[in-house]
C-alpha positions in Angstrom: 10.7 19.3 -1.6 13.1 22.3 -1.7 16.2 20.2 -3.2 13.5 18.7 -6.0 12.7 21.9 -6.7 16.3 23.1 -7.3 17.0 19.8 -9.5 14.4 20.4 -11.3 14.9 24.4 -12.1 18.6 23.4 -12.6 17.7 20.4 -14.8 15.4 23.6 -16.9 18.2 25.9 -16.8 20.4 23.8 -18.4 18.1 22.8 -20.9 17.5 26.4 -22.1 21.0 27.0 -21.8 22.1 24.0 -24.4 19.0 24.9 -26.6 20.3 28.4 -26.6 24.1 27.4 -27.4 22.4 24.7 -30.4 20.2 27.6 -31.8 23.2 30.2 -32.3 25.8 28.2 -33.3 23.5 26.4 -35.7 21.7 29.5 -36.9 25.5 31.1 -37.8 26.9 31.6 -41.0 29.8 29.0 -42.5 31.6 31.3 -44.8 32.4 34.8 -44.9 29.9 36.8 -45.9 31.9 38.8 -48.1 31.3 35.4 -50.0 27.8 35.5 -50.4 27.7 37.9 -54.1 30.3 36.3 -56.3 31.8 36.3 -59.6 33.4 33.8 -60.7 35.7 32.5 -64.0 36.2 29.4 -65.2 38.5 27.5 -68.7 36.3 25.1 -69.4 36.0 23.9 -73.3 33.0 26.1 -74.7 31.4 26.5 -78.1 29.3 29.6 -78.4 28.6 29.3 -82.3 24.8 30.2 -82.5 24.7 32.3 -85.8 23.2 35.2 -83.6 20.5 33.1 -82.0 20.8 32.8 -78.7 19.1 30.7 -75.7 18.6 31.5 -72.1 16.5 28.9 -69.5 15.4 29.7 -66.6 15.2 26.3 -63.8 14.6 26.1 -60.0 16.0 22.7 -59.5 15.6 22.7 -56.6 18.7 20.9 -55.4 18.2 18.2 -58.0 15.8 16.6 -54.6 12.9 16.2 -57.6 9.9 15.8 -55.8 11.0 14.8 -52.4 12.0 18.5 -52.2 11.4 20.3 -48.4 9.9 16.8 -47.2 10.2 14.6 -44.5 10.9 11.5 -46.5 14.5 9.6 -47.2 16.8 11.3 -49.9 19.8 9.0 -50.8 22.4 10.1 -52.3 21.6 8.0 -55.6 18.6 10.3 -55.9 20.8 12.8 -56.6 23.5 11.1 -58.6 20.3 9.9 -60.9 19.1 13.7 -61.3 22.3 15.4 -61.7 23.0 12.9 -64.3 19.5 13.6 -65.8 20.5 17.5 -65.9 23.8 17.3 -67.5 22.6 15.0 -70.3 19.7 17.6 -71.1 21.5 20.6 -70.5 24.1 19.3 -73.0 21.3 18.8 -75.5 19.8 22.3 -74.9 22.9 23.5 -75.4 21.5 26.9 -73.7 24.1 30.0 -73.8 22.4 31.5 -70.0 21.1 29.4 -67.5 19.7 31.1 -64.8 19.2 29.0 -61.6 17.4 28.7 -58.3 17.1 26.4 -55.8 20.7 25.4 -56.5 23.4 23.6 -53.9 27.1 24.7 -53.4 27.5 23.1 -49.9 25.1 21.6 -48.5 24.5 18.3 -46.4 20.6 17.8 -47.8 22.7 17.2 -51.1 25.1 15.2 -50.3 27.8 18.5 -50.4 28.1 18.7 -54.2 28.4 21.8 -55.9 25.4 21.8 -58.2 26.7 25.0 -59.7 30.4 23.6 -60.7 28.8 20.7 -62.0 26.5 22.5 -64.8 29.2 24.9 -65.7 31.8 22.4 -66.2 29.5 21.8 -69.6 31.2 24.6 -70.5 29.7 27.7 -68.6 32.9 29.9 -68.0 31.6 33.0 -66.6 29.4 32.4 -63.2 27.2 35.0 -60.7 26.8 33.2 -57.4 24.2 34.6 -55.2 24.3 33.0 -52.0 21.0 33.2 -50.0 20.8 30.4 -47.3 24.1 29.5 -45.2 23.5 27.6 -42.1 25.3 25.4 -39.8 22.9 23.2 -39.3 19.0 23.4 -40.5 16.6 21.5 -38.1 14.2 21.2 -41.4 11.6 19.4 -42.2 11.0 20.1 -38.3 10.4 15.7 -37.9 11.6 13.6 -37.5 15.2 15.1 -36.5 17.4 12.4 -38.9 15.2 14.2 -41.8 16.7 17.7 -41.1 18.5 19.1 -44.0 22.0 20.4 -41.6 24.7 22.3 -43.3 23.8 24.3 -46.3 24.8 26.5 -48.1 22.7 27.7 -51.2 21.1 30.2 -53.3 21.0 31.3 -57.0 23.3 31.4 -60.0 23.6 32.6 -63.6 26.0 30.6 -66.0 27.1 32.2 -69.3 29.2 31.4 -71.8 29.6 34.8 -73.0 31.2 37.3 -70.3 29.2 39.1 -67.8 30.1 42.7 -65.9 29.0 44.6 -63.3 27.1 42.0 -60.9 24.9 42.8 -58.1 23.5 40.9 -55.6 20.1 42.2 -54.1 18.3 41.3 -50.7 14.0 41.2 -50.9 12.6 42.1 -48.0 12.0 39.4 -45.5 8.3 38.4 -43.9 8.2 40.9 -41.6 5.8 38.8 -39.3 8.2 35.6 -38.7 8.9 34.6 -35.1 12.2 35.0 -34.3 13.1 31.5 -34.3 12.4 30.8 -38.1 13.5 34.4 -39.3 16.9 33.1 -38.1 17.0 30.3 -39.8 15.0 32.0 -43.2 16.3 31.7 -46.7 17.2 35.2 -48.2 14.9 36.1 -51.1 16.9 37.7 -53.7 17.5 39.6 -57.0 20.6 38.9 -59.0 21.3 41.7 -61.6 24.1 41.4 -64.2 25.0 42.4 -67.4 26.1 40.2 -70.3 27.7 41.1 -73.8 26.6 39.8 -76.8 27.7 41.0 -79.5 29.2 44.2 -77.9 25.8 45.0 -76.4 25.3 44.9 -72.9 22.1 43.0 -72.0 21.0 42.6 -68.6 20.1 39.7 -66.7 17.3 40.0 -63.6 17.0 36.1 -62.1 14.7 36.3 -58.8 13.7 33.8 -56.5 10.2 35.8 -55.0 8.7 34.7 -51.4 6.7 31.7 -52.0 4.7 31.5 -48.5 3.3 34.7 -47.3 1.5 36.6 -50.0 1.7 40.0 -48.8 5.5 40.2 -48.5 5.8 38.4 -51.9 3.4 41.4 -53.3 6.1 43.7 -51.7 9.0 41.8 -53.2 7.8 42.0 -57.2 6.7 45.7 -57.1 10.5 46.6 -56.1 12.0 43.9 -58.7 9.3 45.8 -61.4 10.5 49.3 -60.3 14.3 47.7 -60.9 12.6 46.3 -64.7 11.5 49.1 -65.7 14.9 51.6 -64.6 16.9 49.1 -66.5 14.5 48.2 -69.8 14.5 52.3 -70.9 18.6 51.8 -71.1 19.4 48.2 -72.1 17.7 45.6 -73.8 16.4 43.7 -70.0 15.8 40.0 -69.4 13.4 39.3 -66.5 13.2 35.6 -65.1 12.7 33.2 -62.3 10.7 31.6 -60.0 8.0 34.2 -58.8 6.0 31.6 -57.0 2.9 33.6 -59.0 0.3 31.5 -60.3 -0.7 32.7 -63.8 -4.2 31.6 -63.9 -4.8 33.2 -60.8 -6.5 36.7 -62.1 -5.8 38.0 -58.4 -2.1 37.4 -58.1 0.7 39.9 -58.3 1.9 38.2 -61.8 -1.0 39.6 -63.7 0.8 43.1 -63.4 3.6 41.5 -65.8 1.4 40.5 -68.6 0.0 43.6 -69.2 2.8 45.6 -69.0 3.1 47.1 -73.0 6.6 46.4 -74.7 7.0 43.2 -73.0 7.5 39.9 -74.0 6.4 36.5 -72.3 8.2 33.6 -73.2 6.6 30.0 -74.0 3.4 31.3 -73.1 -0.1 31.6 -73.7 -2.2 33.5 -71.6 -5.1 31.6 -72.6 -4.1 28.0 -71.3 -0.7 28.9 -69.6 1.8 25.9 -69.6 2.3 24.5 -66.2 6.1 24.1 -64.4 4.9 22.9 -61.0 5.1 20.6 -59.8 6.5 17.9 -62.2 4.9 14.8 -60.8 1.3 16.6 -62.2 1.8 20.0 -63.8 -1.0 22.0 -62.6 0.6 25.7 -62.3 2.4 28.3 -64.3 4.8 30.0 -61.7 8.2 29.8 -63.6 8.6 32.9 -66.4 11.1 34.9 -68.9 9.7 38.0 -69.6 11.8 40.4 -72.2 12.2 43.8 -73.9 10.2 44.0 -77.1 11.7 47.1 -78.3 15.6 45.1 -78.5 15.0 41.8 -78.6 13.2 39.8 -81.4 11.6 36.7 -79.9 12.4 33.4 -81.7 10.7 30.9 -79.8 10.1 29.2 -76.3 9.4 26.1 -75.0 8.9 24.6 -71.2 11.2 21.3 -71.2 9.3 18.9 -70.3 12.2 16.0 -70.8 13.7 17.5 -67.5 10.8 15.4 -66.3 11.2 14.8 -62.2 14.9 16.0 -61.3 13.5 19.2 -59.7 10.0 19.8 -58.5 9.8 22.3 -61.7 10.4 22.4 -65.0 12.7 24.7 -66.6 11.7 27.4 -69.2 13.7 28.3 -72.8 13.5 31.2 -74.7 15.5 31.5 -77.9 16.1 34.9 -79.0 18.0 37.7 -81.7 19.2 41.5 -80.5 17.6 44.2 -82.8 
């Protein structure tokens, strides 16, 4: 009975012993994290004749997986060919001058290890803010079965510009305080990217944020420091504020509400009488996607919700056209 015993508490042993050799090695980084806030230059061809008008989208594309995205269901690597190739061909017909990204793949298994970002600006986005907010050896999600887990990534947010951008800044949310250990490690960073770009010798700045999307509370916690960063920056420079804020706009209780009553404040492509939906794109049912801008310096052409992006990403993206004062 004794020597069962001891094959059994050795057989245990061992077990926690691998799991815990599996869960740190899996749960480290793959790059340096001196990596994870950079700016980057490109010499790509790029036409930036607009006549003063320009065009800024905001799209979570969420790693061109369309609506398969974060489930446990087979994603080959045509899927992916198919959406990036939808992207490209309606990014080229937007012809946007800003793209601000979420949701977006530099190298990541899930994806087939294409650099989602080096694709988009090859279209002639030369100036690049990379915000790296998920780098994992090896992500055991969706938790089952096992051949459905995502493995190495390594993703986050991005703005593309064709015009030149300074002074970048890379800026960890707080996380959900109330995570067990064992998915804290393995949590996506929630993050503000703040840069400035030039146009027409101005400085404009740029806010793209990716807010919590599961735990309401921390979420709550996450938009009051991004408004405190709006409003510092809106008194100085004429302040672009976009994303995914995983905010429901006809929800009269949630956090977003704050936004569209702030005064001096634009909204972009929207109505607050019958909001139009960016989630999810199989059935549009909710308004969580936004550009919000400073009235006071910027003259609000139009906006529209692009709706021919159709399933590549479990969103659509949002446009706003716009002049400086």
């Amino acid at each position: 009975m004794k020597s069962i015993f001891r094959i059994v508490l050795s057989f245990l042993l061992l077990a926690v012993g691998l799991f815990a050799v599996f869960f740190f090695w899996a749960s480290s980084p793959t790059i340096n994290k001196a990596e994870y806030a950079k700016s980057i230059t490109h010499k790509y061809a790029s036409v930036t004749d607009n006549d003063s008008i320009y065009s800024i989208v905001t799209y979570n594309i969420g790693y061109l997986s369309g609506m398969t995205n974060n489930r446990a269901i087979a994603k080959p690597k045509k899927l992916f060919n198919s959406n990036l190739k939808k992207v490209l061909t309606e990014v080229k017909k937007v012809n946007p001058d800003i793209i601000a990204l979420q949701e977006v793949d530099y190298n990541a298994a899930r994806s087939y290890n294409i650099n989602q970002e080096e694709k988009l600006a090859e279209l002639g986005y030369n100036y690049v803010a990379r915000g790296v907010n998920w780098d994992e050896r090896y992500l055991p999600f969706p938790y089952w079965p096992p051949s459905m887990h995502f493995g190495k990534i390594v993703s986050g947010q991005s703005i593309l510009s064709k015009y030149a951008l300074k002074d970048y800044e890379r800026i960890v949310l707080e996380r959900v305080a109330d995570n067990p250990f064992y998915r804290d490690a393995f949590y996506l960073d929630r993050l503000v990217q703040v840069v400035k770009i030039i146009l027409e010798g101005k400085e404009v700045v740029i806010i793209n944020l990716h807010l919590e999307a599961f735990d309401k509370p921390t979420r709550e916690r996450q938009f009051q420091y991004v408004l405190n960063l709006f409003n510092s920056c809106k008194n100085e420079y004429p302040t672009i504020l976009l994303g995914d804020f995983n905010s429901k706009a006809r929800d009269k209780e949630a956090i977003i509400q704050k936004m569209f009553k702030l005064e001096g404040v634009g909204n972009a492509a929207f109505s607050i009488e019958n909001p139009e939906s960016t989630f999810d794109t199989k059935k549009p049912t909710e308004r969580i996607d936004y550009i919000f801008y400073t009235k006071k310096d910027i003259t609000y052409v139009d906006g529209k919700v692009l709706t021919q992006f159709e399933q590549a990403s479990d969103h659509l993206p949002v446009e706003m056209r716009f002049k400086l004062k």
